[in-house]
C-alpha positions in Angstrom: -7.1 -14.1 -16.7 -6.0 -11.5 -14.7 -6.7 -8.8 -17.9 -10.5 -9.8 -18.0 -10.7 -8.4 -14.7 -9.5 -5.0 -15.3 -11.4 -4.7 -18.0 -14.5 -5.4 -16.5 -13.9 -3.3 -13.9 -12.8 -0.9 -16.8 -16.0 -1.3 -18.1 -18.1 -0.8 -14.8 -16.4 2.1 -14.3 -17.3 4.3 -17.6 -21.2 2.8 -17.9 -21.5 4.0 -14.0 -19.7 7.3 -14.9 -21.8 7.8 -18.0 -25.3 7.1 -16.3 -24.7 9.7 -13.5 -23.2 12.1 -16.3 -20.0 13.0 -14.7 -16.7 14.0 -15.7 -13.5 12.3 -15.1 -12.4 14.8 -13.2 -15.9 14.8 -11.0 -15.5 10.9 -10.0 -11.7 11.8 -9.2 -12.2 14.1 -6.7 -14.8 12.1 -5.1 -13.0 9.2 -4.5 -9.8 11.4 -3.3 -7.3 10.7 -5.6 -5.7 12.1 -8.9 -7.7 12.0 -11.6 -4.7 10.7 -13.2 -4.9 8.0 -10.9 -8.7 7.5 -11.6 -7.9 7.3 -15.7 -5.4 4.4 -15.6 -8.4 2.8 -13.9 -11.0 3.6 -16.2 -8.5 3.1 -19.1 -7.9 -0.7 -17.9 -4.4 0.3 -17.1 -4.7 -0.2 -13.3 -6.8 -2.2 -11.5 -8.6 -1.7 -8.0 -8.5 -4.8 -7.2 -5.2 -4.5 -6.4 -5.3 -1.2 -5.3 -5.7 0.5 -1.5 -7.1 3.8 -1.2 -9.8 5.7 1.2 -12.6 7.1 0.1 -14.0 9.7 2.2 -17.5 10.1 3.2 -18.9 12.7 5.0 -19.6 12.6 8.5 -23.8 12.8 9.8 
């Protein structure tokens, strides 16, 4: 059960990425963290659900 989650989120991930045309790398830095980190999530491999990071937004 827990798989169909991460892929979905997997999924959601790369049809966002694709619409806005951005790279990998481009979403990675966005979000503040390693674009290594960012793959495994894309990939399926990790999932944020059970993750904990900041994004950053900038200040008005």
């Amino acid at each position: 059960m827990g798989f169909q989650i991460v892929r979905l989120e997997h999924s959601i991930l790369q049809n966002a990425r694709g619409k806005l045309r951005l790279t990998q790398r481009q979403v990675a830095d966005a979000a503040k963290v390693q674009l290594r980190q960012y793959q495994r999530f894309e990939s399926g491999e990790r999932s944020l659900s059970s993750s904990s990071f900041h994004i950053a937004r900038p200040r008005a």
